[in-house]
C-alpha positions in Angstrom: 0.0 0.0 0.0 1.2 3.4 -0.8 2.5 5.4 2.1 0.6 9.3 2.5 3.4 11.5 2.0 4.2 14.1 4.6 1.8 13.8 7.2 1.0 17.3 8.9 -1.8 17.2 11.1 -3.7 19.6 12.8 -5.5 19.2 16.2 -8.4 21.4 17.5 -8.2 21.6 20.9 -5.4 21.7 23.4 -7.6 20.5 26.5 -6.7 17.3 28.6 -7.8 15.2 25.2 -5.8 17.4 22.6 -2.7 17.9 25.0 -2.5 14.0 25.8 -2.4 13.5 22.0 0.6 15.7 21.2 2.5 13.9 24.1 1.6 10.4 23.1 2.4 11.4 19.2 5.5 12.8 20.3 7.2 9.6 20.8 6.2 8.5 17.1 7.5 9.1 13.6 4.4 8.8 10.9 4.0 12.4 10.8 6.7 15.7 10.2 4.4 18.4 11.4 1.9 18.8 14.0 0.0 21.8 15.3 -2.2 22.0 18.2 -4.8 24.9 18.5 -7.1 26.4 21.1 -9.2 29.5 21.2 -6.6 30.1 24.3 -3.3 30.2 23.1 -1.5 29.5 26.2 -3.5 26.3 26.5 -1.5 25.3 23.3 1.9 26.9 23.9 2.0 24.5 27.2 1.1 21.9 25.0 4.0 21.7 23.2 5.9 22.9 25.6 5.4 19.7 27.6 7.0 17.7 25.2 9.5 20.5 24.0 12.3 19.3 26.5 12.4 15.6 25.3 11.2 15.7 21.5 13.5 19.0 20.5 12.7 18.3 17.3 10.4 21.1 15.8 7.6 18.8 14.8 5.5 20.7 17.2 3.6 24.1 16.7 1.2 26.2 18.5 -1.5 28.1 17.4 -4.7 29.9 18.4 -8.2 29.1 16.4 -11.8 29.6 17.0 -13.2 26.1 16.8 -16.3 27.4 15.7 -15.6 29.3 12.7 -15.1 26.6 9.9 -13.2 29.6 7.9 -10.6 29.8 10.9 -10.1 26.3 10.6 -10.2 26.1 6.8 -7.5 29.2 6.9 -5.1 27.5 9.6 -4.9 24.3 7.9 -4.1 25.7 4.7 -1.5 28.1 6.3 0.4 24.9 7.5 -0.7 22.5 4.7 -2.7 19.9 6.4 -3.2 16.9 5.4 -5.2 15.5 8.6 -7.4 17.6 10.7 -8.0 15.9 14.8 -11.3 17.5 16.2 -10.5 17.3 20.0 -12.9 19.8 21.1 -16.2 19.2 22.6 -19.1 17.8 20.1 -21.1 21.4 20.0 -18.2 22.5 17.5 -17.7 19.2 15.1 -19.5 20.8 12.1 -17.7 24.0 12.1 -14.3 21.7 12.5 -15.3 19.1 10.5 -16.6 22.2 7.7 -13.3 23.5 7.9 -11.3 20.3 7.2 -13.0 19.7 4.5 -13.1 23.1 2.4 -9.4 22.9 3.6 -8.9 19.6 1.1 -7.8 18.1 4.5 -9.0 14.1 6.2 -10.8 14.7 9.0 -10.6 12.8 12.6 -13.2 13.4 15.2 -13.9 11.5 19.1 -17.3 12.3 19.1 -20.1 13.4 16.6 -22.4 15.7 15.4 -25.2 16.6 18.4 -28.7 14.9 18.5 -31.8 16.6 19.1 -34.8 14.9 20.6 -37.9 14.3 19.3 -40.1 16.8 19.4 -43.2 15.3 20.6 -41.7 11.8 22.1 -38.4 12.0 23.2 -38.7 8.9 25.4 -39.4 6.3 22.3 -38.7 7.8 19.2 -35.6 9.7 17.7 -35.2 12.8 16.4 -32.3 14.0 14.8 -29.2 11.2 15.6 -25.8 11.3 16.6 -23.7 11.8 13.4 -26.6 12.5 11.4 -25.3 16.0 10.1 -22.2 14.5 9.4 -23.1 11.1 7.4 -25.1 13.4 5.4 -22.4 14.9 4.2 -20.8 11.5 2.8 -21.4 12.6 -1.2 -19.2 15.7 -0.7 -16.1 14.0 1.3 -16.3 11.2 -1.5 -16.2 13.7 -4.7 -13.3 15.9 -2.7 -11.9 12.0 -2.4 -10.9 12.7 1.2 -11.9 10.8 4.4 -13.7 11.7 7.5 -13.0 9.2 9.8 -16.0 9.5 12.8 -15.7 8.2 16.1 -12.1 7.1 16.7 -11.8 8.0 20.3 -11.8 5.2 22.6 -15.9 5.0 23.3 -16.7 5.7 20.6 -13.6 4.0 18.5 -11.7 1.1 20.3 -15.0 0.1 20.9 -16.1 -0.1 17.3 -13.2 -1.5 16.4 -13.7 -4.4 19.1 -17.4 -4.9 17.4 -15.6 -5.2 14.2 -13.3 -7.6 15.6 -15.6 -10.0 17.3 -18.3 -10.1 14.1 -15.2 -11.3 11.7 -13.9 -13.6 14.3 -15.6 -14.5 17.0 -19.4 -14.9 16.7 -21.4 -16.5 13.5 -24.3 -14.4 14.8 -24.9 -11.9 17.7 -27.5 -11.1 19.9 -26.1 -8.4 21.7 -23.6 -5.5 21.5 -23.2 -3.7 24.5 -20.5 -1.4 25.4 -19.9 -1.3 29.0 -17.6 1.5 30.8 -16.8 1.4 33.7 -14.2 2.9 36.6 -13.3 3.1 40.9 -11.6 6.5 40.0 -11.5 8.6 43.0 -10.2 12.2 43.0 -8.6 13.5 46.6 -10.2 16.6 48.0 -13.1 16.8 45.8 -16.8 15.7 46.4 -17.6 15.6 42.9 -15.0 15.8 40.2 -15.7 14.8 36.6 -13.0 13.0 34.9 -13.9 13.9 31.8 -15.2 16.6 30.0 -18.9 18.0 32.4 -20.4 19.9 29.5 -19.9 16.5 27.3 -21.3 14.4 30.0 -24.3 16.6 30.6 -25.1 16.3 26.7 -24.4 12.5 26.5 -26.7 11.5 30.0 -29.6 13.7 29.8 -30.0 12.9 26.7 -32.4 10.4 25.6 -30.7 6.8 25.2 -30.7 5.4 22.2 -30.9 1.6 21.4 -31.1 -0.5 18.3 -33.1 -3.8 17.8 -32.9 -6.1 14.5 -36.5 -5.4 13.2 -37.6 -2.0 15.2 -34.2 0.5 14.3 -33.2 2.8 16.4 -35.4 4.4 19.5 -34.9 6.0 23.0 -36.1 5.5 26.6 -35.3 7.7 29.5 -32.4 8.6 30.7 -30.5 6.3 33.2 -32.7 3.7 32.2 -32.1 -0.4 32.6 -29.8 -0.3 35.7 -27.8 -3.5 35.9 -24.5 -4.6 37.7 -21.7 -5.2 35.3 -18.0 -7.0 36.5 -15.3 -4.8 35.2 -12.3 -6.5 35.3 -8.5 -6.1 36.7 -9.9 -5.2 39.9 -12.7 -2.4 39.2 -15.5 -5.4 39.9 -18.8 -4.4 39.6 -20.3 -1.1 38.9 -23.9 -0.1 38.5 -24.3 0.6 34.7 -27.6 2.5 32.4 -28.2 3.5 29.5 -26.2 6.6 27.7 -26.9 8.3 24.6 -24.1 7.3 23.2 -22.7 7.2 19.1 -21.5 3.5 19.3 -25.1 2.8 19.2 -25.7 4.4 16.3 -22.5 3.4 14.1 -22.5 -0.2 14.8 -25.7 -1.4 12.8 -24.3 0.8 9.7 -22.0 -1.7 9.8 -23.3 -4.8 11.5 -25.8 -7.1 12.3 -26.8 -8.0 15.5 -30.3 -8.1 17.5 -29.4 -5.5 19.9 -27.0 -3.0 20.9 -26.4 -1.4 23.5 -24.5 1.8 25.3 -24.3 1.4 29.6 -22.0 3.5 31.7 -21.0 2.9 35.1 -21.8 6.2 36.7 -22.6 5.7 40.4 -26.0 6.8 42.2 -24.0 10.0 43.4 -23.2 11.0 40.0 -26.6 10.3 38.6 -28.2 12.5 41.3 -25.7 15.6 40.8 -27.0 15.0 37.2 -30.8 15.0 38.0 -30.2 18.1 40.3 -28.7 20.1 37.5 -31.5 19.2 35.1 -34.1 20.3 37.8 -32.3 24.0 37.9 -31.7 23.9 34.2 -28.1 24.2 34.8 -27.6 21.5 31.9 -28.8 24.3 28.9 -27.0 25.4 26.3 -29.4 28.3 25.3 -28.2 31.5 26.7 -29.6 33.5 30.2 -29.5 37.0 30.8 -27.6 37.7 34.7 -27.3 41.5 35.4 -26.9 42.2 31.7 -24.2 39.2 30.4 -25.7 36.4 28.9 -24.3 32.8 30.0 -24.9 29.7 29.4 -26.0 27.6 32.4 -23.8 24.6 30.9 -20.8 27.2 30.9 -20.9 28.1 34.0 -21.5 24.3 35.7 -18.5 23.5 33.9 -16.2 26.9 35.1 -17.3 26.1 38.2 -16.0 22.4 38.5 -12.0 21.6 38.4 -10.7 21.1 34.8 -10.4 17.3 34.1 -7.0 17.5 32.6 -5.8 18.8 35.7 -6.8 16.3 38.3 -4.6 13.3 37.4 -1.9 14.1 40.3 -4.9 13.8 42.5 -7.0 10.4 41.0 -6.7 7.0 41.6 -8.0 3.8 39.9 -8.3 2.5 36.7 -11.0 3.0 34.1 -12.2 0.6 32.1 -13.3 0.7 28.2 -15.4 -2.5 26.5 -17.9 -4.4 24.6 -19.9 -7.4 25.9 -21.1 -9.6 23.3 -23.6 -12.4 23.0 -24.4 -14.8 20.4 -23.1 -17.9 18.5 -19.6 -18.5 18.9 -17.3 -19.3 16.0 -14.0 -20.6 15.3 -12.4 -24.0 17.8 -14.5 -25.1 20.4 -17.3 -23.5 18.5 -17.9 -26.0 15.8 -20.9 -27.1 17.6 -22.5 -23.6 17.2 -23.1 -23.0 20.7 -23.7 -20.1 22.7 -20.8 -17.6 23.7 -19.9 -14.5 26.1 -17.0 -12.5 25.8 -16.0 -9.1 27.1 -13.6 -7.1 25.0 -11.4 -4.0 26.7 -9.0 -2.1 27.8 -7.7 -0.5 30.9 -5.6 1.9 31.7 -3.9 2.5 35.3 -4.3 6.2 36.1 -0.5 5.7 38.3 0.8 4.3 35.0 -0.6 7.3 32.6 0.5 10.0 35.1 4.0 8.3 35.5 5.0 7.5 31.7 3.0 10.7 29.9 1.9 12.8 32.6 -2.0 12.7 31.3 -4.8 11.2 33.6 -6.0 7.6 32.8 -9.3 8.8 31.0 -7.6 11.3 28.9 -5.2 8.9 27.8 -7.0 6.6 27.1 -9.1 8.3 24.8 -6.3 10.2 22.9 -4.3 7.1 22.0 -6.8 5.9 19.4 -6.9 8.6 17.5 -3.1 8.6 17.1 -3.0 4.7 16.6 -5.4 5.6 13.5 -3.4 8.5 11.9 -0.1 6.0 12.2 -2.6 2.9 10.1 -3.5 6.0 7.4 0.1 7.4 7.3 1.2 4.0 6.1 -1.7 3.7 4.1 -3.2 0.2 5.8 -6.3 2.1 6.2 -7.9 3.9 3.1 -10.7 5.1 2.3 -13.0 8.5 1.1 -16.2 9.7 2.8 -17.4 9.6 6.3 -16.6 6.3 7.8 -16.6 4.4 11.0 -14.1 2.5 12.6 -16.0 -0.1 11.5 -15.6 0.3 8.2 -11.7 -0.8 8.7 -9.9 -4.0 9.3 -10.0 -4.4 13.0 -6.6 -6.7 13.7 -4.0 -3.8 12.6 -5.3 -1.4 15.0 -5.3 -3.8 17.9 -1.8 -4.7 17.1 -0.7 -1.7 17.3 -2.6 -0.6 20.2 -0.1 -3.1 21.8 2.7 -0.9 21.2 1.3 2.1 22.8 1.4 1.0 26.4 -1.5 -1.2 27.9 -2.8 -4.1 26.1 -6.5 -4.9 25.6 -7.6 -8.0 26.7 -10.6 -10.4 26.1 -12.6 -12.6 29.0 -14.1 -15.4 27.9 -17.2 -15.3 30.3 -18.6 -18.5 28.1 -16.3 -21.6 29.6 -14.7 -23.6 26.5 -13.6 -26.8 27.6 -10.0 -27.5 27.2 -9.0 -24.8 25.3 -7.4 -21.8 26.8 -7.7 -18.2 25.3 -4.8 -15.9 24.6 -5.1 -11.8 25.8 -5.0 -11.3 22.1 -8.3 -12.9 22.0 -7.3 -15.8 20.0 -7.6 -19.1 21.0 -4.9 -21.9 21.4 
């Protein structure tokens, strides 16, 4: 496959996301040029200043853009000549970003998608406007420009989409469920409530409707924190209270894939939920613009410059998180020939000691920024292709997880169906 010559990527966003992508794609080689941008342009100058010391190199650029003006974007990119634009900025801004890549003749990379809206008349059961929905549209345009946009390549969604891809080719004839479950026993010293990751993309992806998919009915929602059940996260989490998340996995994987249902549950704690209720109660979860003594403020704004900055807190967490997909179904491949029924859990952890001690970026952070990276190493060597707006599904699963090994933690597979002697390898193949 040909290689993309001289990779230069832009990244919008120099938050705990953006900044843990420059350090991690300081220590590779696909690329000769990298900027990272913020509206605040000391957020980026401390960027690359973090890895200045180490990686001397002059890869590494700072700039300041307004993620919401797809002509800033558009301008910026051309102004360095970049070939791959990394949307790390929270999902109220992916169609000015995503815009701007585009009109720039630039492949796009995004975490998370375009916003949903709810129904207008029964946002419990039916959908409105969908995750992504925007942005799929758009599909005709990226494939006459012939450039990509790659959607939903953080770690949830991403990894997890590429796990989904991974266990339909090789693990399962059929499935009945996909369900990605995430959960954590992160605590944070001296705060009562402390957010890992971004509030103002929490609030959006909890209080939102959930959306679930069933063979034969599509797509619909139910209330928020609905279907409690108690899922075993392993390497020591154990189990965590999960529900139901908006959530884009659950919208990307039957575009792709067949099975009965599927599924988004995350393990946030009956705490959390209630912080989460109480700030729906106030309306402190809007986006829309209040008047207070003449300034007008969003409510979501000011919830989230009230409450620490996640990128910030990793001196002062502890725990692991945990990243995954259950899936149910008919197993395939030896001691499957029979065609009976299997369980497995597909994930990845990350240690927050281990992320604060090798990159200085909190577990969560980390976590989510290495995917993203992983994928712009598979395009610059060209072992993904492709043109238009694509999921990670769309790609061959095995080179990503491969090199997701050389990152730093491996991902691992439980077996939660017992297969008589045969033992399973942490690559998820069997011996």
């Amino acid at each position: 496959m040909s290689r993309v010559v001289a990779m230069r990527v832009l990244v919008v966003g120099a938050g705990g996301v953006g900044s843990a992508v420059v350090r991690i794609a300081a220590r590779r080689d696909f690329f000769e040029h990298l900027v990272i941008a913020d509206h605040d342009p000391g957020r980026a100058q401390r960027a690359v200043a973090a890895v200045g010391t180490n990686h001397p190199d002059g890869r590494f650029v700072a700039a300041q853009v307004d993620a919401s003006n797809a002509a800033a974007v558009t301008a910026l990119a051309r102004e360095h000549r970049i070939t791959h634009v990394l949307n790390a900025v929270d999902p109220r801004f992916v169609m000015s970003v995503f815009e701007g890549a585009l009109a720039a003749g630039a492949d796009y990379l995004d975490m998370a998608m375009s916003l949903s809206r709810p129904h207008p008349t029964n946002p419990y059961r039916e959908c409105g406007v969908k995750l992504g929905d925007e942005q799929f549209a758009q599909t005709g345009r990226w494939e006459q420009a012939g450039r990509l946009a790659l959607v939903g390549i953080g770690v949830e969604p991403g990894l997890s989409d590429v796990f989904a891809r991974y266990a339909a080719d090789r693990l399962f004839s059929s499935i009945d469920e996909l369900g990605v479950r995430d959960g954590a026993n992160l605590t944070v010293d001296g705060y009562d409530f402390a957010p890992s990751f971004s509030i103002w993309t929490t609030i959006e992806e909890c209080l939102n409707p959930p959306v679930i998919h069933e063979a034969g009915r599509g797509w619909y929602t139910t209330e928020p924190f609905s279907e409690p059940e108690v899922f075993d996260f392993p390497e020591g989490i154990g189990p965590v209270e999960c529900v139901n998340v908006e959530h884009e996995e659950v919208l990307l994987m039957p575009r792709y894939l067949d099975a009965r249902r599927t599924t988004f549950k995350y393990g946030l704690g009956e705490e959390f939920i209630g912080v989460l209720r109480t700030l729906h109660t106030l309306g402190l979860d809007r986006t829309d613009p209040v008047t207070v003594k003449g300034v007008q403020v969003s409510p979501r704004d000011v919830v989230a410059a009230c409450l620490p900055d996640p990128a910030t807190l990793g001196e002062a967490m502890h725990g692991k998180t945990c990243a995954g997909l259950w899936v149910t179904g008919t197993g395939k491949g030896p001691g499957f020939e029979d065609g009976r029924a299997r369980e497995v859990y597909l994930y990845h952890v990350v240690d927050n000691e281990w992320s604060m001690r090798e990159y200085g970026s909190q577990c969560v952070v980390w976590q989510t920024a290495v995917n993203p990276v992983v994928a712009l190493e598979l395009l610059a060597a060209g072992t993904w292709q492709g043109t238009g707006v694509l999921a990670p599904e769309a790609f061959d699963p095995l080179p990503f997880l491969g090199a997701l090994e050389r990152y730093g933690p491996s991902w691992g597979m439980q077996e939660r169906t017992p297969i008589p002697s045969a033992a399973v390898s942490s690559s998820g193949e069997q011996s």
